[in-house]
KEKE-3310 file (N, C-alpha, C; in steps of 0.2 Angstrom, whole numbers, plus 5000, padded with zeros to 4 digits):
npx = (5047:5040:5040:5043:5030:5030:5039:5041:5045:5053:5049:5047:5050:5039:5028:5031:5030:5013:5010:5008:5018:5029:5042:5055:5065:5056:5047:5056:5061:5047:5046:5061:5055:5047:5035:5029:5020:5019:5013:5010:5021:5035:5042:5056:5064:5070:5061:5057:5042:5027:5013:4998:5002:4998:4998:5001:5000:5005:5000:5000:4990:4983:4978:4979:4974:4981:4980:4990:4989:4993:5011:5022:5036:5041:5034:5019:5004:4989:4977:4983:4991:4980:4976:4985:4981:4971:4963:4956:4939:4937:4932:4916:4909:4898:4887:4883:4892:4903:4900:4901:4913:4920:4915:4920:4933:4932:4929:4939:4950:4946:4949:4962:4976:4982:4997:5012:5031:5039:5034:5027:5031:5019:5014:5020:5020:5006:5006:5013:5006:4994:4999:5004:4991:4989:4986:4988:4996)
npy = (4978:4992:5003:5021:5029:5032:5046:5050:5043:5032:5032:5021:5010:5013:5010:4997:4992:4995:4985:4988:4983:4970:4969:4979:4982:4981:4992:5002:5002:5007:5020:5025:5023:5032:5032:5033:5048:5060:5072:5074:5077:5069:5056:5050:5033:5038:5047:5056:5053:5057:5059:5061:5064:5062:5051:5046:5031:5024:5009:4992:4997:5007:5022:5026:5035:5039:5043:5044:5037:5032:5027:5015:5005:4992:4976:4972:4961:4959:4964:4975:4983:4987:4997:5008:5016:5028:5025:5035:5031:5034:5032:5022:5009:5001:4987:4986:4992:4985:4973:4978:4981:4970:4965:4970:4969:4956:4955:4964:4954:4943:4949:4951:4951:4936:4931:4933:4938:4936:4936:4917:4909:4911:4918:4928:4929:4932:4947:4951:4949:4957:4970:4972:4971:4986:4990:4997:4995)
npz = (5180:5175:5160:5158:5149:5131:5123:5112:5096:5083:5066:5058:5067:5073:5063:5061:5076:5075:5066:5053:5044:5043:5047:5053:5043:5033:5032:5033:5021:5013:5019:5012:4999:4998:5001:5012:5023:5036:5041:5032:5025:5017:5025:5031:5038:5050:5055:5070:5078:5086:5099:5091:5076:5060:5048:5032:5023:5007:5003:4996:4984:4987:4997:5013:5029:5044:5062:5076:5091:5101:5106:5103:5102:5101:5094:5094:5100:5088:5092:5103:5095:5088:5093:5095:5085:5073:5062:5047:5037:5022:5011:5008:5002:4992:4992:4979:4972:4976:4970:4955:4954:4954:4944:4933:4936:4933:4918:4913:4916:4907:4894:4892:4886:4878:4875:4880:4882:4870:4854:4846:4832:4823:4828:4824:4812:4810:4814:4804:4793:4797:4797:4784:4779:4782:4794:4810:4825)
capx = (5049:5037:5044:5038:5027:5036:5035:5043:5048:5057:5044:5050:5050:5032:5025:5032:5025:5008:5010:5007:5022:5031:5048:5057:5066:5049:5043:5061:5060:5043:5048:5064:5051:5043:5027:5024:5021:5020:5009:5009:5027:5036:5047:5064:5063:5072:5058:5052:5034:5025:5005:4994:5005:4994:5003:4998:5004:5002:5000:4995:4988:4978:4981:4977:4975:4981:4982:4995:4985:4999:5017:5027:5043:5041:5029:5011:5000:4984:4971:4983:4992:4975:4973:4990:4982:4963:4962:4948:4937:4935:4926:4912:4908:4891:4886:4883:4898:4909:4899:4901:4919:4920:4913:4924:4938:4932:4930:4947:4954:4944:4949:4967:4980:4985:5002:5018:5036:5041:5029:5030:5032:5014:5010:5025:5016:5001:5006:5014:4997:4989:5000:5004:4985:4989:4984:4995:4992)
capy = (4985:4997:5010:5026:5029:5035:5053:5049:5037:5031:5032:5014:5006:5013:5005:4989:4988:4996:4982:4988:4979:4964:4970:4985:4985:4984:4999:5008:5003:5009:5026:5025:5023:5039:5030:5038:5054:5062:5077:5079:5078:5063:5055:5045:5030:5040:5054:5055:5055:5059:5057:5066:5065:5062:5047:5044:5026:5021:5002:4988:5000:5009:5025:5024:5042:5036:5047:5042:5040:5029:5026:5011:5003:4986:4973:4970:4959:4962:4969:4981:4987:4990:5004:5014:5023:5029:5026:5036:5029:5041:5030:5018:5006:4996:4980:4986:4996:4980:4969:4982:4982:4964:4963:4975:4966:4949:4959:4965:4948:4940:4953:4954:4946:4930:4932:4937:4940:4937:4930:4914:4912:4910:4924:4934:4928:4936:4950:4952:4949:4963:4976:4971:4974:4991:4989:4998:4992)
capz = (5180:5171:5158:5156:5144:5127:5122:5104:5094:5075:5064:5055:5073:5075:5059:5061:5081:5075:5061:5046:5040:5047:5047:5053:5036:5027:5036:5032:5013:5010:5020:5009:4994:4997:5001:5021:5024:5041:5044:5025:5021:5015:5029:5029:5043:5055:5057:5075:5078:5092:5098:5088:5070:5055:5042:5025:5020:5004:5002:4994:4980:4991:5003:5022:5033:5049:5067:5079:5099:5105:5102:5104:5096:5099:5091:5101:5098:5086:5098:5108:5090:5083:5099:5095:5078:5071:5052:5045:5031:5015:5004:5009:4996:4997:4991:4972:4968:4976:4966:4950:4954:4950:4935:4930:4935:4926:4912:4911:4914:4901:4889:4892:4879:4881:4875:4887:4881:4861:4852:4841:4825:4821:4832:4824:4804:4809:4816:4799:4787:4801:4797:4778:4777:4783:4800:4815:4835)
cpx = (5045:5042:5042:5036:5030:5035:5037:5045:5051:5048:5043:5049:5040:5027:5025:5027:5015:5004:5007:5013:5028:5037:5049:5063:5062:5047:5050:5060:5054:5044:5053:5060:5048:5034:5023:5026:5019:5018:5010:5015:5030:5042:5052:5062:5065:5068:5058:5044:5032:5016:5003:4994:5000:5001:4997:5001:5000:5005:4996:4990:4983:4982:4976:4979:4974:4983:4984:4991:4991:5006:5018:5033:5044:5035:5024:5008:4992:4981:4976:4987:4986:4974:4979:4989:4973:4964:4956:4946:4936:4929:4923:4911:4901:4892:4886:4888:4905:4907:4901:4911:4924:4920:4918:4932:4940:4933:4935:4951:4952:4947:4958:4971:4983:4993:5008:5024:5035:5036:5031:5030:5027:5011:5014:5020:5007:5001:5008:5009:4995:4994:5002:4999:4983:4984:4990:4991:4992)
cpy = (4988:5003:5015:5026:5034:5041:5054:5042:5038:5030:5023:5008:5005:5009:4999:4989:4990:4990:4982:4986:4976:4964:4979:4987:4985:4990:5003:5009:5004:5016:5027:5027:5028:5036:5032:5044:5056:5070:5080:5079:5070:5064:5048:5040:5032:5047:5051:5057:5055:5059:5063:5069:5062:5058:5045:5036:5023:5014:4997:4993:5006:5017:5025:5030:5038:5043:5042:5042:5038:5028:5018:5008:4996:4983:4971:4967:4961:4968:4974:4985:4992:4998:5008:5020:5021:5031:5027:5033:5034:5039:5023:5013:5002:4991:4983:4989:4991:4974:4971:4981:4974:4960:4965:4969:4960:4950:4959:4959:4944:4941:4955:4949:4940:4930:4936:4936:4941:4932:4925:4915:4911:4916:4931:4935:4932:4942:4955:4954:4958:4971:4977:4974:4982:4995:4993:4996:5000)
cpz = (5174:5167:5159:5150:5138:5126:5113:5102:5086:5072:5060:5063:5076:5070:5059:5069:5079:5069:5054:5040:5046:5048:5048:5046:5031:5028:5031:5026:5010:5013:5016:5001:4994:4997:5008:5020:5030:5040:5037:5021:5021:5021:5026:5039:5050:5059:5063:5074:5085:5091:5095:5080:5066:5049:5038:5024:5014:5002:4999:4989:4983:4996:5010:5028:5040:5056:5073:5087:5101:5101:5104:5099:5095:5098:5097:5096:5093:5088:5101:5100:5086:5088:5096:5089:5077:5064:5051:5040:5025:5012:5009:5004:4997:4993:4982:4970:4971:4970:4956:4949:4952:4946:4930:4928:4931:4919:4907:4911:4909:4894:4887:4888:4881:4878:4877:4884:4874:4859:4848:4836:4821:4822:4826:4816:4805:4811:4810:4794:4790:4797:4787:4775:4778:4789:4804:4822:4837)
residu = (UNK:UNK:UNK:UNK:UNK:UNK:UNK:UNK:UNK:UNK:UNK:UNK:UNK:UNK:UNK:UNK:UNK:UNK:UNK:UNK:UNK:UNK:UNK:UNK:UNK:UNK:UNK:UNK:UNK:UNK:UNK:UNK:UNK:UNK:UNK:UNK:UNK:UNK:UNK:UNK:UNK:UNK:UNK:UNK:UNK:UNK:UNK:UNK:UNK:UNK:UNK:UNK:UNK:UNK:UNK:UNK:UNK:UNK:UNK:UNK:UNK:UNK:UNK:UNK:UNK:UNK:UNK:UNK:UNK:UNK:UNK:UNK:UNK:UNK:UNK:UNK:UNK:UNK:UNK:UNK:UNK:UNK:UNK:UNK:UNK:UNK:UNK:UNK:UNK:UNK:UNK:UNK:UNK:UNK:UNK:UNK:UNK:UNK:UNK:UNK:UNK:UNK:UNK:UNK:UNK:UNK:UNK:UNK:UNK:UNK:UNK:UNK:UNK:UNK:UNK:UNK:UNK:UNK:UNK:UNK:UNK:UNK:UNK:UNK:UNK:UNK:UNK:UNK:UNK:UNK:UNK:UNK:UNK:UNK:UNK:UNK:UNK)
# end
């Protein structure tokens, strides 16, 4: 039995079958979260969309301009989800500004302070000396 083909859909039903998130209450709580937007405006998981709508989603630190070709509501495989949207590239990166971007980040990891909640009582006695000496962080 063939359906017809959709003319709308939830937009939270769309994310999930276009997979950009593995659940339809992951999709809902990042709509809930003010992190999809729909032709520019922030939507709630219950928008419809329709072909041709323009989503923003930001994910994964990242934002991601996606245009809607196809609809559907249930989950598809890889290959035929990749067909139902056209994510354009903004930024290209080459090979020296990935390689720069990792230096950067060793950098930062190298550089970051090795101590995490309250300090001990060695850390606490020099923190002591530091500011005695008339030192502030």
């Amino acid at each position: 039995m063939n359906k017809p083909p959709l003319e709308e859909t939830r937009l939270d039903r769309w994310l999930m079958a276009a997979r950009f998130y593995k659940t339809r209450s992951q999709a809902a709580d990042a709509c809930n979260g003010r992190k999809v937007k729909v032709n520019g405006k922030t939507a709630k998981p219950h928008k419809i969309i329709r072909k041709g709508d323009e989503i923003t989603i930001h994910h994964h630190d990242r934002y991601r301009d996606i245009k809607v070709l196809e609809l559907a509501d249930r989950g598809l495989p890889p290959a035929l989800a990749h067909e139902l949207y056209h994510e354009e590239e903004k930024i290209r990166l080459t090979e020296n500004d990935i390689e720069f971007i990792r230096k950067m980040q060793k950098l930062e990891h190298r550089n970051r302070l090795k101590y995490k909640g309250r300090p001990t009582k060695k850390r606490r006695r020099d923190m002591d000396k530091f500011r005695k000496n008339g030192h502030t962080f």
